[in-house]
DOSE-531608 format. One record per residue: residue number from 1; x, y, z of N, C-alpha, C in turn; residue in one letter. Coordinates in steps of 0.2 Angstrom, whole numbers, m for minus. Layout:
# DOSE-531608
+------+--------+---------+-------+---------+----------+-------+--------+---------+-------+------+
: resi : n_east : n_north :  n_up : ca_east : ca_north : ca_up : c_east : c_north :  c_up : resn :
+------+--------+---------+-------+---------+----------+-------+--------+---------+-------+------+
:  NUM :      X :       Y :     Z :       X :        Y :     Z :      X :       Y :     Z :    a :
...
+------+--------+---------+-------+---------+----------+-------+--------+---------+-------+------+
END
This chain:
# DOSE-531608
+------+--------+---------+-------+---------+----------+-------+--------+---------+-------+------+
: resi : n_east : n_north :  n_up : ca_east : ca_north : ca_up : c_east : c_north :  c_up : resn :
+------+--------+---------+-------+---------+----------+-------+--------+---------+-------+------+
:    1 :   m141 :     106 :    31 :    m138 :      109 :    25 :   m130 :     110 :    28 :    x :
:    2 :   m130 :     112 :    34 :    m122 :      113 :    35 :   m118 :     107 :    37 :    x :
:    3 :   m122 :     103 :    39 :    m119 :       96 :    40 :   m116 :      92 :    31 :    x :
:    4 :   m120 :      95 :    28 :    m118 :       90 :    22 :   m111 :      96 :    19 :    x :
:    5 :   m112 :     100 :    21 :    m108 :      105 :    20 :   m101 :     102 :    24 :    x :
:    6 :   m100 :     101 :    29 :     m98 :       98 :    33 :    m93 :      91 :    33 :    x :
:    7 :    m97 :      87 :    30 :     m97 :       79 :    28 :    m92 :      80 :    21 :    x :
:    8 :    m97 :      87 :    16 :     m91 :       84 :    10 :    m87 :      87 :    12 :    x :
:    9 :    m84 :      92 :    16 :     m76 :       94 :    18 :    m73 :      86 :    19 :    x :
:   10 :    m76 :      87 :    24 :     m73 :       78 :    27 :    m69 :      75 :    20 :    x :
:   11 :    m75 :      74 :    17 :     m72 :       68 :    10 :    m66 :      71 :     7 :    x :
:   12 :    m68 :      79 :     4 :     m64 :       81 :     1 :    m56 :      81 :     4 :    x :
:   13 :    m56 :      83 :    10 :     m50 :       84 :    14 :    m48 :      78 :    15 :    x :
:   14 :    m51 :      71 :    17 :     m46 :       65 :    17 :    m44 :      63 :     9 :    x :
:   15 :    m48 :      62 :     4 :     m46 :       64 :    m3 :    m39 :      67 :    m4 :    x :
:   16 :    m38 :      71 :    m3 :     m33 :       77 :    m3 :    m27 :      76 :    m1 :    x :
:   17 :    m28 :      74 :     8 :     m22 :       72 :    12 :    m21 :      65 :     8 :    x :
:   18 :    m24 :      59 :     6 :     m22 :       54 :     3 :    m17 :      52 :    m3 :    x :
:   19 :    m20 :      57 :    m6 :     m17 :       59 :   m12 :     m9 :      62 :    m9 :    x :
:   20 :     m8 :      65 :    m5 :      m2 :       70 :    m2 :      3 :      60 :     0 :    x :
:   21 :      0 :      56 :     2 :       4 :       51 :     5 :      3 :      45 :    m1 :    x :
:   22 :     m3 :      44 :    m5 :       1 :       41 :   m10 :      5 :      42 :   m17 :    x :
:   23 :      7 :      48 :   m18 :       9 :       48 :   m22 :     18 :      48 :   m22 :    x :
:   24 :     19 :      46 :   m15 :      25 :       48 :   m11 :     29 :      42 :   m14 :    x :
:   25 :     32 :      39 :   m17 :      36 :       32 :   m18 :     35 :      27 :   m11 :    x :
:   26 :     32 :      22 :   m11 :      36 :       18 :    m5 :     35 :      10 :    m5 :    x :
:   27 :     34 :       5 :    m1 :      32 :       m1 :    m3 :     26 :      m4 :    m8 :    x :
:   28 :     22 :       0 :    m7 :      15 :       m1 :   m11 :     17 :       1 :   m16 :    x :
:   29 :     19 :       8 :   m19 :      22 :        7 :   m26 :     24 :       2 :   m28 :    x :
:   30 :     29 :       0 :   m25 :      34 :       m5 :   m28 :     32 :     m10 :   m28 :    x :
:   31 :     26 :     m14 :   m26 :      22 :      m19 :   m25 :     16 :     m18 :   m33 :    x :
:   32 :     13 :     m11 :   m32 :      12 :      m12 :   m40 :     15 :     m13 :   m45 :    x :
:   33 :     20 :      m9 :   m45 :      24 :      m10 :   m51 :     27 :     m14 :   m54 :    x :
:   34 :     29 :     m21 :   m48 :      33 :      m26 :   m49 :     25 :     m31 :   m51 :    x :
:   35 :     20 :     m31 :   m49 :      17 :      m37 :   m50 :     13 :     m34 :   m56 :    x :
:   36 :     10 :     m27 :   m56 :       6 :      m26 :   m64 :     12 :     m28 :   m70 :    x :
:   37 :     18 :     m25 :   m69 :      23 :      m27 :   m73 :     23 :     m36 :   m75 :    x :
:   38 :     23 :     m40 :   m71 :      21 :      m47 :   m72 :     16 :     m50 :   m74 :    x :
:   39 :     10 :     m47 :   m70 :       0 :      m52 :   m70 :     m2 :     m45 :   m74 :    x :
:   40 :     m1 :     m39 :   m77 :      m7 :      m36 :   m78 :     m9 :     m32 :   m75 :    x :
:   41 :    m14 :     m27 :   m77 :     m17 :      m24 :   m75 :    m20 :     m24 :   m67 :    x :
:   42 :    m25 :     m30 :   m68 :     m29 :      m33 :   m62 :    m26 :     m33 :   m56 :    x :
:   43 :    m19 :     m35 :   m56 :     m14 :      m35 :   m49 :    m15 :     m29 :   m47 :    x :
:   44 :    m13 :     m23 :   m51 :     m15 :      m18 :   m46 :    m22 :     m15 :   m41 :    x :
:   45 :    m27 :     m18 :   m45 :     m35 :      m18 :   m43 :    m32 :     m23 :   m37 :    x :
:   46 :    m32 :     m30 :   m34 :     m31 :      m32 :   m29 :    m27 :     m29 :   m25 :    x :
:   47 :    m21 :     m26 :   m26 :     m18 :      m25 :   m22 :    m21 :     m20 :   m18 :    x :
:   48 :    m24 :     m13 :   m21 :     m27 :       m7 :   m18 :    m32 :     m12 :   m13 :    x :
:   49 :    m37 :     m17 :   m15 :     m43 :      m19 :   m13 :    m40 :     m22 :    m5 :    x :
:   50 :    m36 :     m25 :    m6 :     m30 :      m28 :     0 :    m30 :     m22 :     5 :    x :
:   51 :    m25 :     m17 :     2 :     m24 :      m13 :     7 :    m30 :      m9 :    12 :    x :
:   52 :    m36 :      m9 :     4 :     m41 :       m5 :     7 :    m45 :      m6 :    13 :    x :
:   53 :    m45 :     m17 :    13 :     m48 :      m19 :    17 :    m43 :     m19 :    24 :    x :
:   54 :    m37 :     m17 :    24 :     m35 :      m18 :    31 :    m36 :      m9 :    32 :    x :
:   55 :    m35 :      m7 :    29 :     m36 :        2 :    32 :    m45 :       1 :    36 :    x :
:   56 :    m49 :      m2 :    32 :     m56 :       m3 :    35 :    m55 :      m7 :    44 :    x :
:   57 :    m51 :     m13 :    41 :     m49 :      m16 :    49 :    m48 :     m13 :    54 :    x :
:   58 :    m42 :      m7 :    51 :     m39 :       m3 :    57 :    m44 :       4 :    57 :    x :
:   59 :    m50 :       5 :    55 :     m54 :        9 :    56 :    m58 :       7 :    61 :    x :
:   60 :    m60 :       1 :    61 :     m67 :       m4 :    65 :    m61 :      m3 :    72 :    x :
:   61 :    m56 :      m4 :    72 :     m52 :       m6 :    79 :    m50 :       1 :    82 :    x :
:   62 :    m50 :       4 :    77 :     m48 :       13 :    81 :    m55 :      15 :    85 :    x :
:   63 :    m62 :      14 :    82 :     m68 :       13 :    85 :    m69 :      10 :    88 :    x :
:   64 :    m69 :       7 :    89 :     m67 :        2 :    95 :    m63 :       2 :   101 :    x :
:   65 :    m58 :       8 :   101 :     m53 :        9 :   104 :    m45 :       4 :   107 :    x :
:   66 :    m47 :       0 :   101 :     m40 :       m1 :   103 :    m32 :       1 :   102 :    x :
:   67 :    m32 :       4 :    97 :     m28 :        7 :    93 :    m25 :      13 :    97 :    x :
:   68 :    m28 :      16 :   103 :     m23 :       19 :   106 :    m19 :      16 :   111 :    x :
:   69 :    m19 :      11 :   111 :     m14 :        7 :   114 :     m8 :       7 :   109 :    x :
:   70 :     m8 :       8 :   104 :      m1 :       11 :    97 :      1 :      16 :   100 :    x :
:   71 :     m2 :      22 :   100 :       2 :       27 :   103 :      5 :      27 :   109 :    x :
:   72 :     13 :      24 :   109 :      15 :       23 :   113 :     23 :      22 :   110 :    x :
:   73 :     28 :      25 :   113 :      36 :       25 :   109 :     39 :      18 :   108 :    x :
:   74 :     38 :      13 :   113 :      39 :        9 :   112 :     37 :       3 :   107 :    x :
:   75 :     30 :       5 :   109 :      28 :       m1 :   104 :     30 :       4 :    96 :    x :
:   76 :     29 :       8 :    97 :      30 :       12 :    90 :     37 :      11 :    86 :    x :
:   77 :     41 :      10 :    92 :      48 :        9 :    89 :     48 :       2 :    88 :    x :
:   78 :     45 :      m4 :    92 :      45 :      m12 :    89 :     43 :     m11 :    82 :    x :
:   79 :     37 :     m10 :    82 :      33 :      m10 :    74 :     37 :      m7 :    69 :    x :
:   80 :     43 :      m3 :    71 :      46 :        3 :    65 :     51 :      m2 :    62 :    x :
:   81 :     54 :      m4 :    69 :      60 :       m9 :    68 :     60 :     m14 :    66 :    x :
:   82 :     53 :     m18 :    64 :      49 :      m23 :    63 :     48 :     m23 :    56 :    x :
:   83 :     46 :     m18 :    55 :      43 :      m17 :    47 :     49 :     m16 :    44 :    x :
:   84 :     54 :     m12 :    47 :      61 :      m11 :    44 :     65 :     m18 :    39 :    x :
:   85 :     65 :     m23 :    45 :      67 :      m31 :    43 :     62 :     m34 :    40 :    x :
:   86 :     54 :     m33 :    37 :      52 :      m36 :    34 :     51 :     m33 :    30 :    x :
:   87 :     54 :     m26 :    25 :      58 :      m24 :    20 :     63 :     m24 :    17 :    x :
:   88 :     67 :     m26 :    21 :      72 :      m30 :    20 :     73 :     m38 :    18 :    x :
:   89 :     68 :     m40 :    20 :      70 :      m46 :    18 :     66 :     m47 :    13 :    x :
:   90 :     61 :     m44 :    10 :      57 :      m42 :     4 :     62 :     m41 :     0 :    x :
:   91 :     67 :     m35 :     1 :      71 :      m32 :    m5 :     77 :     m40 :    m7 :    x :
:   92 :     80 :     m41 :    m1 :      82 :      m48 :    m2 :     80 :     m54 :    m7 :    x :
:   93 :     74 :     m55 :    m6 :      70 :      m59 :    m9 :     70 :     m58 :   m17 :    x :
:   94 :     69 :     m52 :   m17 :      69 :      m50 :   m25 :     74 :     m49 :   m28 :    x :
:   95 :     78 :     m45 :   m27 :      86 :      m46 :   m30 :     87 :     m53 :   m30 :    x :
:   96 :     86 :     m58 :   m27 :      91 :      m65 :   m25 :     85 :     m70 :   m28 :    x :
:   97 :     81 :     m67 :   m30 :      77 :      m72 :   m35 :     77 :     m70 :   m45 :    x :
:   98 :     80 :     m63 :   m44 :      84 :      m59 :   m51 :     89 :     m64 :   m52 :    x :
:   99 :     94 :     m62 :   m46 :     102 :      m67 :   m49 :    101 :     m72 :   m48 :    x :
:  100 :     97 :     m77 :   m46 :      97 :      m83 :   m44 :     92 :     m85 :   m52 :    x :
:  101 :     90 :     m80 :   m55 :      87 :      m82 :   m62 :     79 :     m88 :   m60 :    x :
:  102 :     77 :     m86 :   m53 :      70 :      m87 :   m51 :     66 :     m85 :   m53 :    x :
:  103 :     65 :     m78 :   m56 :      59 :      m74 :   m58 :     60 :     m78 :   m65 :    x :
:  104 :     56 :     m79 :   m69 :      53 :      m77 :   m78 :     46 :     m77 :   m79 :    x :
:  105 :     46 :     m73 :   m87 :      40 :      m71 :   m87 :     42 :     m69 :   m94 :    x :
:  106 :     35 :     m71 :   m97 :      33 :      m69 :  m105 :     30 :     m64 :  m106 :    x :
:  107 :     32 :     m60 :  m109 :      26 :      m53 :  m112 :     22 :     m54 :  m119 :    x :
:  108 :     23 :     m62 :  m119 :      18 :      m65 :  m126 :     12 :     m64 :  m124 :    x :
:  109 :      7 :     m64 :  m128 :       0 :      m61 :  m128 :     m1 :     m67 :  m127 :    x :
:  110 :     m6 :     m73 :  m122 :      m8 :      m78 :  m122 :    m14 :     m79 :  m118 :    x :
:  111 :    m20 :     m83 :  m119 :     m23 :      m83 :  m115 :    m22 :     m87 :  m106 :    x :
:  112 :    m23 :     m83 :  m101 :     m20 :      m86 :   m95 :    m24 :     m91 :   m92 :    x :
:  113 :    m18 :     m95 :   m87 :     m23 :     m103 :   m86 :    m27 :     m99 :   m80 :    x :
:  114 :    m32 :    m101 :   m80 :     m35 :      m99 :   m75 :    m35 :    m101 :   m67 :    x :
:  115 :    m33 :    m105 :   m66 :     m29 :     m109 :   m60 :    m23 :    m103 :   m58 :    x :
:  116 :    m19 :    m102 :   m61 :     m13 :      m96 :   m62 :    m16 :     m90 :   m61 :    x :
:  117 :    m23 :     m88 :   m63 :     m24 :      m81 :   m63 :    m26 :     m80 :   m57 :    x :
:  118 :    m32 :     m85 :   m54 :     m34 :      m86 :   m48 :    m28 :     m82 :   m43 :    x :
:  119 :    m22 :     m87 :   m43 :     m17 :      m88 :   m36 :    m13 :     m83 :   m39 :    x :
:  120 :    m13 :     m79 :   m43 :     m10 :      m74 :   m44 :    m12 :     m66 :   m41 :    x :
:  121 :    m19 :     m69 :   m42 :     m24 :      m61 :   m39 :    m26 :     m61 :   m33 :    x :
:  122 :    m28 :     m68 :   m29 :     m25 :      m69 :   m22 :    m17 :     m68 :   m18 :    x :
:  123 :    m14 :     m68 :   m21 :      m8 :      m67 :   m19 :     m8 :     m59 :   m20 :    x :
:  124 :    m10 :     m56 :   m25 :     m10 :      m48 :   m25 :    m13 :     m45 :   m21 :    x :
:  125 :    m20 :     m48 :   m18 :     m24 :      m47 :   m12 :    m21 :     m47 :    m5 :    x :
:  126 :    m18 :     m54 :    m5 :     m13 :      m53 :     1 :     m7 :     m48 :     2 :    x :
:  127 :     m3 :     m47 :    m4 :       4 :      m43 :    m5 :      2 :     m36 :    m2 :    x :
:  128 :     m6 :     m34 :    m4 :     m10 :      m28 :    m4 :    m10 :     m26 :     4 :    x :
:  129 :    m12 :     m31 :     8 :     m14 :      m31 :    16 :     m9 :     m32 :    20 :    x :
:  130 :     m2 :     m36 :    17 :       3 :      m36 :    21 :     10 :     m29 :    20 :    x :
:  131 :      9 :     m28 :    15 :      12 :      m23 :    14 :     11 :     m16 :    17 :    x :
:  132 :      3 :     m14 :    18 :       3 :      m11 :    24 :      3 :     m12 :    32 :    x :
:  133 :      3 :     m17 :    31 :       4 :      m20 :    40 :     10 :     m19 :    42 :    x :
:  134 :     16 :     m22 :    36 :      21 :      m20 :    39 :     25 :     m13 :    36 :    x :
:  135 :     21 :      m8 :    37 :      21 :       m2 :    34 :     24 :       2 :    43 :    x :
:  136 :     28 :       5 :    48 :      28 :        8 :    54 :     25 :      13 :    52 :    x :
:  137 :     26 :      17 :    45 :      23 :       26 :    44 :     14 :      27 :    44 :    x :
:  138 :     12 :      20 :    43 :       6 :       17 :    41 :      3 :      19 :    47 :    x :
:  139 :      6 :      16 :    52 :       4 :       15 :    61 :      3 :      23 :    63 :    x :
:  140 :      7 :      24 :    62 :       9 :       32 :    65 :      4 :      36 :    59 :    x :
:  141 :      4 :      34 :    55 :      m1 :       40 :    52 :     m9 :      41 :    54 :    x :
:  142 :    m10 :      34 :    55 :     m17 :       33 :    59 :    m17 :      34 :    66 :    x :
:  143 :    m12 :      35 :    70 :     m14 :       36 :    78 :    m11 :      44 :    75 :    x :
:  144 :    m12 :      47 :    72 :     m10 :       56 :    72 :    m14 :      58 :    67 :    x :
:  145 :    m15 :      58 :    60 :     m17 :       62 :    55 :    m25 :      59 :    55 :    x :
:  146 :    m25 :      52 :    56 :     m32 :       48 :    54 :    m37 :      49 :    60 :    x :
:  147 :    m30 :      50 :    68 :     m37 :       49 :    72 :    m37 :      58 :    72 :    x :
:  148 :    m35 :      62 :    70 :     m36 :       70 :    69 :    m45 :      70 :    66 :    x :
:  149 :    m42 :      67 :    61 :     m48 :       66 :    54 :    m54 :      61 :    58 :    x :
:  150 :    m53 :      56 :    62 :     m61 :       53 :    64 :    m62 :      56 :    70 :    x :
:  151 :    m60 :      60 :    73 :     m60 :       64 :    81 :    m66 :      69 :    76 :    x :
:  152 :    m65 :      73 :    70 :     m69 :       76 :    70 :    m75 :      73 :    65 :    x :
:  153 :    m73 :      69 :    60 :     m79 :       63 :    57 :    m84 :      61 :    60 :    x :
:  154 :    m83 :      58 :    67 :     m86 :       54 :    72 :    m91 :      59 :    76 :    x :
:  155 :    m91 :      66 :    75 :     m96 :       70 :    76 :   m103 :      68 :    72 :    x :
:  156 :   m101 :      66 :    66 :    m109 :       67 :    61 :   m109 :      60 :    61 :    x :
:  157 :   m108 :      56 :    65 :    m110 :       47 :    65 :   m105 :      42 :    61 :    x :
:  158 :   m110 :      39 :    58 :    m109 :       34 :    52 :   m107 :      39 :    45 :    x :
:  159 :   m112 :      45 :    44 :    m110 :       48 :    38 :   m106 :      50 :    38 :    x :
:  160 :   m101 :      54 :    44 :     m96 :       59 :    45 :    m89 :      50 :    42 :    x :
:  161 :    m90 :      47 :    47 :     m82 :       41 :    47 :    m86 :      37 :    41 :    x :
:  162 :    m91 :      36 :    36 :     m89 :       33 :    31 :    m89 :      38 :    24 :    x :
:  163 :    m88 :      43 :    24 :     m86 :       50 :    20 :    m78 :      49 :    20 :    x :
:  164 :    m77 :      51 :    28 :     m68 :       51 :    26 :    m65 :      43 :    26 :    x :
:  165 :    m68 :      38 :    28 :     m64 :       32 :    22 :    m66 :      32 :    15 :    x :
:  166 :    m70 :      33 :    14 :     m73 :       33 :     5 :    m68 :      37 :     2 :    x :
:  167 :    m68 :      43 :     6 :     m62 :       48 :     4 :    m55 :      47 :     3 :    x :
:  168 :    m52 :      43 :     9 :     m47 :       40 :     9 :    m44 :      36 :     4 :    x :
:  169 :    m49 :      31 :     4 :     m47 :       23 :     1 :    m48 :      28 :    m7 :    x :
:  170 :    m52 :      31 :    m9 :     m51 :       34 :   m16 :    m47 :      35 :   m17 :    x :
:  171 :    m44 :      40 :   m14 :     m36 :       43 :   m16 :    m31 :      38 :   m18 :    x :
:  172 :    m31 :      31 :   m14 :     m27 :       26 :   m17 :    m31 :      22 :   m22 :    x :
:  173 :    m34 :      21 :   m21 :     m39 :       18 :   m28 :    m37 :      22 :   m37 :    x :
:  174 :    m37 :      27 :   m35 :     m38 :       33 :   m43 :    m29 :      31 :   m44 :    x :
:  175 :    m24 :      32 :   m39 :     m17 :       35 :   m40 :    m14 :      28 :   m42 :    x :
:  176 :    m15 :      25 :   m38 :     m11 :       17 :   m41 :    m16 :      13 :   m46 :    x :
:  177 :    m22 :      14 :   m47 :     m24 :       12 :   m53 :    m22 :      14 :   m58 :    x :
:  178 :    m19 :      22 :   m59 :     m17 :       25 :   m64 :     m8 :      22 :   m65 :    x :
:  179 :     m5 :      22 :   m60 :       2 :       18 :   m61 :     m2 :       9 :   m63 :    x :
:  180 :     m6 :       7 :   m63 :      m6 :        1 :   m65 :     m8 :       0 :   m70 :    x :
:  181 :    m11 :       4 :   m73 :     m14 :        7 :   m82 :     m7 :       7 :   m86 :    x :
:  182 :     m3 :      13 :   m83 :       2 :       17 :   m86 :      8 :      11 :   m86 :    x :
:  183 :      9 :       6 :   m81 :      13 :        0 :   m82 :     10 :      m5 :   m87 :    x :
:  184 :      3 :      m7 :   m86 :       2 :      m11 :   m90 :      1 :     m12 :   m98 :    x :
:  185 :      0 :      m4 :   m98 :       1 :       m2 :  m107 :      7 :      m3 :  m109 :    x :
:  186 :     14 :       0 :  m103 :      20 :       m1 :  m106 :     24 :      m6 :  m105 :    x :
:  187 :     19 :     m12 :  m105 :      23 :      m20 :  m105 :     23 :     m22 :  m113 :    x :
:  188 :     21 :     m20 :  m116 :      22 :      m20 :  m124 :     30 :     m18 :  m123 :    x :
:  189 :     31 :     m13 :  m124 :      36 :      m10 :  m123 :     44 :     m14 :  m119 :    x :
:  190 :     40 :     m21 :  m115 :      47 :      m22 :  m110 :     50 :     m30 :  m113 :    x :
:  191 :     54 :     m31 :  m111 :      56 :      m38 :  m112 :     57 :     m41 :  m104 :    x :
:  192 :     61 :     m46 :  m105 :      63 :      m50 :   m97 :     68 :     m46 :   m95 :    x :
:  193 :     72 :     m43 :   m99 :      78 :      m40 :   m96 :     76 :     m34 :   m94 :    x :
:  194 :     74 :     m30 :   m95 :      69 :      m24 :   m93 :     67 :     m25 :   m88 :    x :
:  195 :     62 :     m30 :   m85 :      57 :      m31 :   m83 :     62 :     m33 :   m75 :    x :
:  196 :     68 :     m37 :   m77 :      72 :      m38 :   m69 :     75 :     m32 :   m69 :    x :
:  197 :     78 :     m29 :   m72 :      80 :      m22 :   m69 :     74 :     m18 :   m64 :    x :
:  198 :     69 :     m19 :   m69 :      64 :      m14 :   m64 :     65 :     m18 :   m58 :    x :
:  199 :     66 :     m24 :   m56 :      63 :      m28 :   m52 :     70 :     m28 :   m47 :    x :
:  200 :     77 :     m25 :   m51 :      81 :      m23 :   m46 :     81 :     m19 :   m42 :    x :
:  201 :     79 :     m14 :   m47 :      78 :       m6 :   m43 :     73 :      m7 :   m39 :    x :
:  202 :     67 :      m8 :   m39 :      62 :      m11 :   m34 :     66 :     m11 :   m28 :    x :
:  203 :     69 :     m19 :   m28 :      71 :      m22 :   m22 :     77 :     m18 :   m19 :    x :
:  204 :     82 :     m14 :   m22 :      84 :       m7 :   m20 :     80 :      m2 :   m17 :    x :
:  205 :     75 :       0 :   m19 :      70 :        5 :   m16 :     68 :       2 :   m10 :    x :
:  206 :     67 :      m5 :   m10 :      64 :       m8 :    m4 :     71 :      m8 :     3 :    x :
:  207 :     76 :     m10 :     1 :      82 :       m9 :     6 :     83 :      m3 :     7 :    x :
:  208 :     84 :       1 :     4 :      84 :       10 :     7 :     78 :       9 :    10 :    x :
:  209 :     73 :       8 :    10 :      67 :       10 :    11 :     67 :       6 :    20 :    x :
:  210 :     71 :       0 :    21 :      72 :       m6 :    26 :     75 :      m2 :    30 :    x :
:  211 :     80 :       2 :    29 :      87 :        4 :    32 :     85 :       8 :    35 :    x :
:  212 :     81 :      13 :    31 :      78 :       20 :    34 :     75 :      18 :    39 :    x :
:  213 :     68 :      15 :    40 :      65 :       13 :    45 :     68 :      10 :    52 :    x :
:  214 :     74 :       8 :    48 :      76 :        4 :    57 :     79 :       8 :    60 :    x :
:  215 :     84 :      14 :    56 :      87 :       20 :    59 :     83 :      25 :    62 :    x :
:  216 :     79 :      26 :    60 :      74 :       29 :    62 :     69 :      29 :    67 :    x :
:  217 :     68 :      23 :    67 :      63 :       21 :    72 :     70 :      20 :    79 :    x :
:  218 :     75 :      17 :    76 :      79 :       17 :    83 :     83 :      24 :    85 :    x :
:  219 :     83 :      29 :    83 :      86 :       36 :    85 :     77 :      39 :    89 :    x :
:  220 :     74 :      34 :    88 :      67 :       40 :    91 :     65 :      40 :    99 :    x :
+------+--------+---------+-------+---------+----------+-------+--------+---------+-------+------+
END
C-alpha cells in the first residue's frame, strides 16, 4: 500500500514538474504553433509523439548509463553552443522563407491530398524529435531534475520509472495539445498575412532564443 502510495507521488510530482517547464515559451512551442497554424490540428499530436519518443530514448540510455557521460562542462557547453547555431539557423530559415515569399498557405476548408498529409505528419514527427535534441536545457534537465526523479523511481522497478515517464510525457501531451486545439480553431480567424507575422515572430523567438544559448553556455 505505501508503495502505490509512493509510485502515485512519483506520477503526480513529474506531472507537475512537467507542466512547470512546458509551459515556459521555447522551441517546441514555436514548433506547434507555426505548424498546427499551417497542417492543423494533427501537427501538434506528431510533434508531442516525436518528442515523447526521444525523452523514452533518453530514458533507455540513462538506464543504461550512458548519459552520465553529459554531465560534464564541456561536453555540456558544445551541446549548448550547438543547439544555439541550430536555432539560429531555424529562426533564419523562417524569416528568409517569409520575405523570400516561400511559405503559402490556404485556410480554405478542402479536402487534403493525402500524399501531403502523410509527409506533413512525418515531418511533424521529426520536427517533434529534433527540436529536442537540439534543445542544450533539455540535456541538462535530464542529467539533474530527471536523473533526481529516476534515482528515486528506479527503487520500485519498472512501476516506479514507467510512473514518472507516463507522468512526464503527460504534461507535454495535455499543454501543447491544448495550444494546438486553441490555434487550430483560430485558423478561421487568420489569413496568409496573419499567419507570416506569426511565423515572424516565431522565428524572432527562435534567434533570441539561439543567442541566449550560445551566451550562455559560453560564459559557463
Amino acid at each position: 500500500m505505501n508503495n502505490i502510495f509512493e509510485i502515485s507521488q512519483i506520477f503526480l510530482s513529474s506531472l507537475i514538474v512537467g507542466f512547470s517547464g512546458a509551459i515556459v515559451p521555447g522551441p517546441m512551442f514555436t514548433m506547434v504553433v507555426t505548424n498546427v497554424a499551417k497542417n492543423g490540428f494533427n501537427a501538434s499530436v506528431f510533434i508531442v509523439i516525436g518528442h515523447a519518443l526521444t525523452e523514452l530514448i533518453i530514458l533507455i540510455l540513462f538506464l543504461a548509463g550512458i548519459l552520465k557521460y553529459l554531465n560534464n562542462e564541456i561536453v555540456i557547453k558544445v551541446i549548448g553552443i550547438t543547439g544555439g547555431v541550430a536555432l539560429l539557423y531555424l529562426s533564419f530559415d523562417l524569416i528568409y522563407s517569409v520575405l523570400k515569399n516561400k511559405i503559402k498557405i490556404s485556410f480554405k476548408k478542402e479536402n487534403p491530398d493525402k500524399k501531403e498529409y502523410n509527409k506533413n505528419t512525418g515531418f511533424s514527427f521529426l520536427q517533434g524529435m529534433f527540436v529536442s535534441v537540439i534543445n542544450p536545457y533539455w540535456y541538462i534537465w535530464w542529467v539533474t531534475v530527471g536523473a533526481a526523479f529516476l534515482l528515486k523511481s528506479i527503487k520500485y522497478k519498472i512501476f516506479g520509472v514507467s510512473f514518472f515517464y507516463i507522468g512526464h510525457i503527460s504534461s507535454d501531451f495535455i499543454w501543447y495539445l491544448i495550444i494546438g486545439f486553441l490555434v487550430s480553431k483560430g485558423r478561421k480567424f487568420l489569413n496568409e498575412k496573419v499567419y507570416k507575422t506569426i511565423i515572424i515572430l516565431c522565428g524572432i523567438f527562435l534567434l533570441y532564443s539561439g543567442i541566449k544559448f550560445i551566451i550562455d553556455f559560453i560564459k559557463r
